[in-house]
TORSERO-682029 format. One record per residue (C-alpha): residue number from 1; x, z, y; residue in one letter. Coordinates in steps of 0.05 Angstrom, whole numbers, padded with zeros to 5 digits, always signed. Each point is the difference from the previous one (the first is absolute). Example, Ala and Ser with C-alpha at 12.3 -4.5 7.8 and 13.67 -1.06 7.14 Angstrom:
BEGIN
(node 1, (+00246, +00156, -00090), a)
(node 2, (+00027, -00013, +00069), s)
***
This chain:
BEGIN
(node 1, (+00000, +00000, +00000), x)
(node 2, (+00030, -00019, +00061), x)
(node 3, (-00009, +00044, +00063), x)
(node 4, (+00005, -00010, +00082), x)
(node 5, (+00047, +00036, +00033), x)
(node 6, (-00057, +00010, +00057), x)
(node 7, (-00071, +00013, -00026), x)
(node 8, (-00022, -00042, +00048), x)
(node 9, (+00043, -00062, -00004), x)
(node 10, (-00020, -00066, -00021), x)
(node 11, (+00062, -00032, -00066), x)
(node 12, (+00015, -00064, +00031), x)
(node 13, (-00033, -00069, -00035), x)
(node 14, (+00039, -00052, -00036), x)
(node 15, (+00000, -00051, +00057), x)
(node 16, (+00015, +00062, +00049), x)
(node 17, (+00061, +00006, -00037), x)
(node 18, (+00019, -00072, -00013), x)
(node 19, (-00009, -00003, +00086), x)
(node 20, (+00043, +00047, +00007), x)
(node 21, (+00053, -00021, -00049), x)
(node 22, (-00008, -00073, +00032), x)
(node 23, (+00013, +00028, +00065), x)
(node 24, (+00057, +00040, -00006), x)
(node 25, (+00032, -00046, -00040), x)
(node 26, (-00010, -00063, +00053), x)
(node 27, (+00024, +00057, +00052), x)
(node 28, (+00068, +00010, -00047), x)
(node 29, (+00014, -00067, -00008), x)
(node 30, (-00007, -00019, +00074), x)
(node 31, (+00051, +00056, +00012), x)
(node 32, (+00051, -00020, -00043), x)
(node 33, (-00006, -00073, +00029), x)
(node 34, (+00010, +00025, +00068), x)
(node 35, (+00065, +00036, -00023), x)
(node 36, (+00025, -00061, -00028), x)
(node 37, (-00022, -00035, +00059), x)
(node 38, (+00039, +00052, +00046), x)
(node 39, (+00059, -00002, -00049), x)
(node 40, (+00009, -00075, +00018), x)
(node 41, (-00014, +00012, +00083), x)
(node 42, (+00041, +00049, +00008), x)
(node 43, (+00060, -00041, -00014), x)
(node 44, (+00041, -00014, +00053), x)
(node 45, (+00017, -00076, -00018), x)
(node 46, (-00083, -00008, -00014), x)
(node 47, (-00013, +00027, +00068), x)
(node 48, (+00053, -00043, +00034), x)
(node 49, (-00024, -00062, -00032), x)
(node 50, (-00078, +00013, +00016), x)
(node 51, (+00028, +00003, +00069), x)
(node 52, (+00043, -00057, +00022), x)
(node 53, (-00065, -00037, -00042), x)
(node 54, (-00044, +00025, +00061), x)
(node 55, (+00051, +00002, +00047), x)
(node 56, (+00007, -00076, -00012), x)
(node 57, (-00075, -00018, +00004), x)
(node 58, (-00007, -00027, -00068), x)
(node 59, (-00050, +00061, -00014), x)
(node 60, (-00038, +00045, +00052), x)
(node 61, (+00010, +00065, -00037), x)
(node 62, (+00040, +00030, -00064), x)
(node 63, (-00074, +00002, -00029), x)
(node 64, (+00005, -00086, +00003), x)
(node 65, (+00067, -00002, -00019), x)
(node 66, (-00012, +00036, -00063), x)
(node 67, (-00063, -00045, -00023), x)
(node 68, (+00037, -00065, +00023), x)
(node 69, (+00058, +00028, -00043), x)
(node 70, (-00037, +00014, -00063), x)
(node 71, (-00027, -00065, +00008), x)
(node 72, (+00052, -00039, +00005), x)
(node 73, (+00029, +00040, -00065), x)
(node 74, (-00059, -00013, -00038), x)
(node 75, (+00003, -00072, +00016), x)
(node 76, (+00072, -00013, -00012), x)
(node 77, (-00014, +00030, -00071), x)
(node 78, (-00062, -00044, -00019), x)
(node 79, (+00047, -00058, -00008), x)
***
């Protein structure tokens, strides 16, 4: 027989649990990709190459120059 710690608490449902478990486990992943993600920016040749990219004009931001970046990797490995 399985008891409530608090008389008057509800046991959570199946899909209460399965939410909650869903969440927390989208919340941990998005974590660990912004500390890879930080990793990589926080490198001074990264940072100095996002720059002179927006420095030249080629991109507005680092945010563009990033994208354009990936891109232009995924491309080049298509063919």
């Amino acid at each position: 027989m399985k008891t409530v710690p608090e008389p008057n608490a509800e046991l959570l449902s199946a899909e209460d649990v399965y939410g909650d478990v869903k969440s927390l486990t989208e919340s941990m992943e998005r974590r660990r990709a912004e500390r890879r993600v930080y990793g990589i920016w926080e490198r001074p040749d990264v940072r100095e190459m996002l720059a002179k990219l927006v420095a030249s004009g080629v991109c507005a931001n680092e945010e563009e120059a990033i994208e354009k970046a990936l891109r232009t990797l995924v491309t080049a490995v298509r063919r």
